[in-house]
Structure formats: structure tokens, C-alpha cells
N, C-alpha and C positions, 0 to 999 in steps of 0.2 A: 504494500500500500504506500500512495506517497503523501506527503503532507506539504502544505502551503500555505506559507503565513497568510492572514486574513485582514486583508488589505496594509497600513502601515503599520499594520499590532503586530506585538510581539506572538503573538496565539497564531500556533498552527493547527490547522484542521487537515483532514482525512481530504483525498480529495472524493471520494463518496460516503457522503454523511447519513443517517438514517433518519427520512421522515415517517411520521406516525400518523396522519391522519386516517388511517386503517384499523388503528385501534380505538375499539368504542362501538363503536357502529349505531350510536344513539343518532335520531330524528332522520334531518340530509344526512348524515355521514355512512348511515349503514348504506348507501350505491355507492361507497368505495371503498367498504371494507369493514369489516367486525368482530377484530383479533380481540380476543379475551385475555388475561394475565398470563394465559396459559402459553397461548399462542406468539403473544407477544414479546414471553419470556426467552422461546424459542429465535425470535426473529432477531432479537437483539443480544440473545448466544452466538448467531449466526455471521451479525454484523461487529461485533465486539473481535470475534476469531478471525475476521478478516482485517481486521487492522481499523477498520470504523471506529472514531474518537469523537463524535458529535453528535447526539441524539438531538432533533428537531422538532418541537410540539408548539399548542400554544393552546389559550385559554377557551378556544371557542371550539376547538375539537372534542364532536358528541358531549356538548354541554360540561366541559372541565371533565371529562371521563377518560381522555386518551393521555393528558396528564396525571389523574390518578391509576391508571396501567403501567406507566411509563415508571412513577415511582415504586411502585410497586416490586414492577421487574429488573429494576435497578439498585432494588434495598442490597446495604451491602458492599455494593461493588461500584460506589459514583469517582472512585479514584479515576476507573477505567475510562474516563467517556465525559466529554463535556455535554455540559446540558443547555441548546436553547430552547425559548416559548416567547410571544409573541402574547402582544395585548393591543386593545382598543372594540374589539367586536362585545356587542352586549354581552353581558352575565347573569343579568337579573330584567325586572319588568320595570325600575326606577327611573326619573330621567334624568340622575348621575351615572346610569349602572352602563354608560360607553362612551366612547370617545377617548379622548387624550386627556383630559382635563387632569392637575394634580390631585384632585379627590380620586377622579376615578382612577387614576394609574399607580397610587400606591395600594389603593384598595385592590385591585387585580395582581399587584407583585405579592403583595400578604396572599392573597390565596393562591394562588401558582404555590406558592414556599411552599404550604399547607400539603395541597395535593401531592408535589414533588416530593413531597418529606425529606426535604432539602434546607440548609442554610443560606443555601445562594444559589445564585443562575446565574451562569457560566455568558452568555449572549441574552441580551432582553433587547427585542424587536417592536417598533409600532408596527401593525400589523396592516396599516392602511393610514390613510391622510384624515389629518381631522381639520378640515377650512375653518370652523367655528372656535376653536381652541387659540389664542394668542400662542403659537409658538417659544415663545421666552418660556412661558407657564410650562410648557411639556418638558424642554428642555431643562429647567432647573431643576423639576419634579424627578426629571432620570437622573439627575448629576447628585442629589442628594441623596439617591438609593444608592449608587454605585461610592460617594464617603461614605454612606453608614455599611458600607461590606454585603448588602442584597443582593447587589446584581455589578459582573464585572467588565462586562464591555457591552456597549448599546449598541442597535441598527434599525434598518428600517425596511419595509416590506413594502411594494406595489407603490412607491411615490413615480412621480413624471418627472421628469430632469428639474423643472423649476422649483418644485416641491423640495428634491434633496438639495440641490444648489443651496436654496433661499436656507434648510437648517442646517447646512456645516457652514455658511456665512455668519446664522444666528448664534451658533454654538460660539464661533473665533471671538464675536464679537464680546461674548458675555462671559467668555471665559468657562465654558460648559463642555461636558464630554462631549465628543464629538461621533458621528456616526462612524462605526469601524466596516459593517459593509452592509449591505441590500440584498437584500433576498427579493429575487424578482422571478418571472414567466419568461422563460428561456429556453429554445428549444432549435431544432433545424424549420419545425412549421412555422414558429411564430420568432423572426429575428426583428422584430420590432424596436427591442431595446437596443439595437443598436444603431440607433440614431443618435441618442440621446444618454442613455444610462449607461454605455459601456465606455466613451470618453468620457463621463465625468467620473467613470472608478476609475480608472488611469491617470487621469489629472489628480482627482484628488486622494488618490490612494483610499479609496472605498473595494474592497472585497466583496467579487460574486456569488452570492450561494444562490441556485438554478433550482427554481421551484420547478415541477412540471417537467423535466428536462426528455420527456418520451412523451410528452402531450398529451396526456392521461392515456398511452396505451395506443394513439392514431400511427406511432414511428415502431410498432414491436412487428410488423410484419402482417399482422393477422385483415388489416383494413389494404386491401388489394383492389385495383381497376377489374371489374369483370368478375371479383369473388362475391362470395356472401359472408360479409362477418359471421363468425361462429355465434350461437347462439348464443342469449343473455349479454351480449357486447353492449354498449352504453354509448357509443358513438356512431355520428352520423346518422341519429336517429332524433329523439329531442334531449340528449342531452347536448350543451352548447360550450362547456368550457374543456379544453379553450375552443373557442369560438374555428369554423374554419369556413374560410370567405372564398377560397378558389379550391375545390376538390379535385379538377386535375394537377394543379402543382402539387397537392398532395403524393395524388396518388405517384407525380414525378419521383419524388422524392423517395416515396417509399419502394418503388421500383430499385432506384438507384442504390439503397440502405442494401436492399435483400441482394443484388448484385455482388455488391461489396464482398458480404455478410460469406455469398457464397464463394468469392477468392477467398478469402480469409480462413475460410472454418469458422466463424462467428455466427452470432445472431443479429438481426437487423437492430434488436435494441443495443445491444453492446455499439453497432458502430456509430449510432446516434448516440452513445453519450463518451463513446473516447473524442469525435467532430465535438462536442463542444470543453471536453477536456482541455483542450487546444486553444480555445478563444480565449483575445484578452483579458485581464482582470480576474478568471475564474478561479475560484478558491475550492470551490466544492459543489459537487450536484446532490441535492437533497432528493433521495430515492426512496421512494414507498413501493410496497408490493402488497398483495390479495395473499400468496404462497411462499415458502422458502422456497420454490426452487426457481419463484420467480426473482427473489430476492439473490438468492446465488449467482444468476444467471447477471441480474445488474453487476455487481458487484466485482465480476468478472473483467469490467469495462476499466476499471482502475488498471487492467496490465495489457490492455491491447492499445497500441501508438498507429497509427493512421501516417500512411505514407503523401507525400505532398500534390504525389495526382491524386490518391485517391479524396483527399478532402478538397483540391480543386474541383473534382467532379461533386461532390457534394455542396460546394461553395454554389456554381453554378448553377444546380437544377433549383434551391433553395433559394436563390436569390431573388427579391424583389425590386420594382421600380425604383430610382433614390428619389425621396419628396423634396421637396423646396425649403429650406435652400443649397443641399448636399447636390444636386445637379448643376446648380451652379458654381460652386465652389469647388465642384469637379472638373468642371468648363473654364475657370480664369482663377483660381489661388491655388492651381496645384504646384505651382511652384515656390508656396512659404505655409507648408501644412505642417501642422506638429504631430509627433506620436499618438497623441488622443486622437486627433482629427484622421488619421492613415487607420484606426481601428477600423471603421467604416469607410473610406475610400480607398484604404491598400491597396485591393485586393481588384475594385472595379477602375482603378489606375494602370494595373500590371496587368490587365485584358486590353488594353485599350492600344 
């Protein structure tokens, strides 16, 4: 397994971390999984023996249930494995019980602790944008849990470039911890964030961890032009995350995966997540599975290296239109572009 400091922090993680929203399976969560203590004890034997140092949860998974698994299966043994979880989604029916707010955010790290049955938490994430919160307020609220020893490095989840900007700006400005990385929707179907999120983890030494990074399962091979997904499948039918707006570049892509997959001796998921192993700023792919032998099978992806045509040919079938203003600054400043800025234009510079 390899490890990668996480962004400009001293902390290095796994480069595939285990996420858990599969355990619980309370309300929405049971359509993506409903690992019990038992099962889940198993997954994270699994992931621990493979050299996995970062367990992934957060407070809205099956109602704070996939956190009380988590601690559960970790009594004992929290030497091994750093622990994040993620706040901001409701908890209760009150109109404190979400957002960012400092009531609500230390009230969600007390009970995270609780469930964890932990002292601390290793990474504390906002789990989304809160527009109505004054920023200063969120960020001092984190800065005072991580002096008083609760929580040891922050980040942040799902913001848009303006969003993280504007809080490691707010952080400099106030003298506040500062976000250490982003946990974002990262994948070969959805390179959206690379517009925007992956030069500004570059620039600002923010660390990727890759929610999604098999698209809930659309990049494992089984969703094919001309096939029928196996039964009970959850995609391209109403479920919608992540979202997918052109079904033949899909199904491009996942052609191309299983192509791969087959020079390789691999599986199409393996060579979707060593392609984004590869991309800038990435620190770790947070991987969730239904089975261990799905979980093996990711996990696998940490020792397989992608040669430079073969991730060229994955560059290109994946590749999207560049929006404005990246077309243009592809057209008249490629001659004074910085390393962040070549994150996203490298690659459509050196075809050209």
C-alpha cells in the first residue's frame, strides 16, 4: 500500500481509504448497503490487512448508525486506522439540528465522539456548504475543537472553487485552521472538478480524497452498450447520483476500462481507480463496497500503475468540452500557465 501526505499536512493516508456509507442501511442508505457490526467488522479486517489507514464516515450515514458500527468494529484497535466523519446534514427535527453554525457543529462533534467511542477524530469535514452561516463563525467553531484536542485536522466536502477559495482566504485571514483537503465526486464519468477544485488543491496544497471514484458502480464493467445490467442494478434507471448527462461517452469509457482491464488481467474497476490514482493532488480514493470480495477487488487498485498510453486513451475517451474561460486560455495564455493551470490544460495542450 502507498501512503500520501494529505495535502500540506504532515498526515499521511492510504492511498485507498475505506468508506462506510454501506454500513447501517437505515432509511436512503439501505440502496447502498446494510453491513451490520458483523459484516462490517469483516470489511474493515479486510481493509486494515491491506495496509488501509483511514476509515471514512460521517454523521448522516443511516441516521449516526454507520458511525456507531464503525466504533464498534474499531473498539480496541483505533491505533491502526485514522478516523474521518463529516458534519453539517441534519441530526434531529430542531432548526439548530444542521448547518454549520457553532451550536450546531460542536453539538455534532460531541456526538460523532459518543458514537465513535473515541477521544478524537482524526479528519472533521463540513460535509457541504452552509451560505447562511457567516463563515468566521464555522471556522472558529473548528479551530476551537481542534485547541481543545477533539478533532485534529479539518476539510471540507462538495464546496465549488469559490466556496473553498473564499474559506482558506477566511481561515489566513483570522488566523484559523485551515482546510487540509476536500473530499469531492471524482471519477473518469464525472471530471468536472477539474476545472476548478483540482488547481486550487495544487495551489493551495489542499489534499484529494475521491468520493465516488467508480461512480456508484457505472465504471465496474457491468453497465455495457447493448447489455442489460444484471438485475437489482441501481443505475440508469431512477436512480440519479451521480447524475449521467451523455450515456454514450459512458458507455465510451467503459468500453475502453474493460479493454484495458483485458490487456492487463484486471478488472475494469481496478483500472478506473489506479487513472485516477495518477491525477493531480490525489491523496486517497475513499472506496465503499456491498461485499468483501468487492472490497478486495478495489483494493487491489493501490498496486496496479497505468502505463502512459494506456491512461492517454482513457484521458481521451473521458474527456469533455473545456467551458469558458479554459478554451480561451487554451487559445492565447498558453504561453505563461502555471502548474495548477496545466492540471487541466496539460494534457488538451500536448494533443494539440
Amino acid at each position: 500500500m502507498e501512503y500520501r501526505h494529505l495535502g500540506n499536512s504532515g498526515l499521511r493516508v492510504s492511498v485507498v481509504s475505506l468508506g462506510t456509507m454501506t454500513f447501517g442501511g437505515r432509511g436512503v442508505f439501505a440502496k447502498v448497503g446494510d453491513s451490520d457490526v458483523t459484516g462490517a467488522t469483516r470489511m474493515i479486517d479486510l481493509a486494515l490487512d491491506a495496509g488501509v489507514n483511514l476509515v471514512d464516515t460521517a454523521d448522516s450515514y443511516s441516521g449516526g448508525l454507520s458511525e456507531e458500527i464503525v466504533g464498534q468494529a474499531m473498539k480496541g484497535r483505533w491505533g491502526r486506522a485514522l478516523i474521518a466523519t463529516k458534519a453539517r446534514m441534519p441530526t434531529g427535527p430542531g432548526p439548530n439540528d444542521a448547518g454549520l453554525s457553532r451550536h450546531h457543529l460542536i453539538e455534532a462533534c460531541e456526538g460523532s465522539l459518543r458514537r465513535l467511542g473515541t477521544d478524537h477524530i482524526d479528519l472533521y469535514q463540513l460535509h457541504a456548504w452552509d451560505g447562511l452561516t457567516p463563515l468566521e463563525e464555522t471556522l472558529t467553531a473548528l479551530d476551537d475543537l481542534v485547541r481543545a484536542g477533539k478533532i485534529r485536522y479539518v476539510g471540507c466536502s462538495n464546496y465549488s472553487g469559490w466556496h473553498l477559495m473564499k474559506a482558506l482566504a477566511t481561515a489566513d485571514r483570522i488566523g484559523a485552521a485551515r482546510f487540509v483537503s476536500q473530499q469531492i465526486h471524482y471519477s473518469l464519468q464525472a471530471r468536472d472538478a477539474e476545472n476548478e477544485l483540482l488547481p486550487i488543491a495544487v495551489d493551495q496544497g489542499v489534499g484529494v480524497l475521491a468520493w465516488g471514484p467508480l461512480a456508484g458502480g457505472l465504471l465496474s464493467g457491468k453497465y455495457r452498450r447493448g447489455i442489460e445490467a444484471p438485475a437489482g442494478s441501481r443505475h440508469l434507471t431512477d436512480w440519479n447520483e451521480p447524475p449521467v448527462y451523455d450515456r454514450e461517452r459512458l458507455y465510451g469509457i467503459v468500453e475502453t476500462l474493460v479493454r484495458i482491464a483485458e490487456e492487463r488481467a484486471a478488472t475494469p474497476a481496478q483500472v478506473a481507480l489506479a487513472w485516477l490514482l495518477g491525477r493531480p493532488a490525489v491523496a486517497s480514493l475513499v472506496v465503499g463496497a456491498r461485499t468483501e470480495e468487492q472490497l478486495a477487488g478495489n483494493l487491489a487498485a493501490a498496486g496496479l500503475a497505468l502505463s502512459e498510453g494506456e491512461r492517454g486513451r482513457l484521458d481521451r475517451v473521458s474527456a469533455s468540452p473545456l467551458p469558458y474561460p479554459y478554451w480561451h486560455q487554451a487559445k492565447i495564455a498558453r504561453d505563461r500557465l502555471g502548474a495548477a493551470d496545466l492540471t487541466l490544460l496539460g494534457a488538451r495542450l500536448a494533443q494539440r
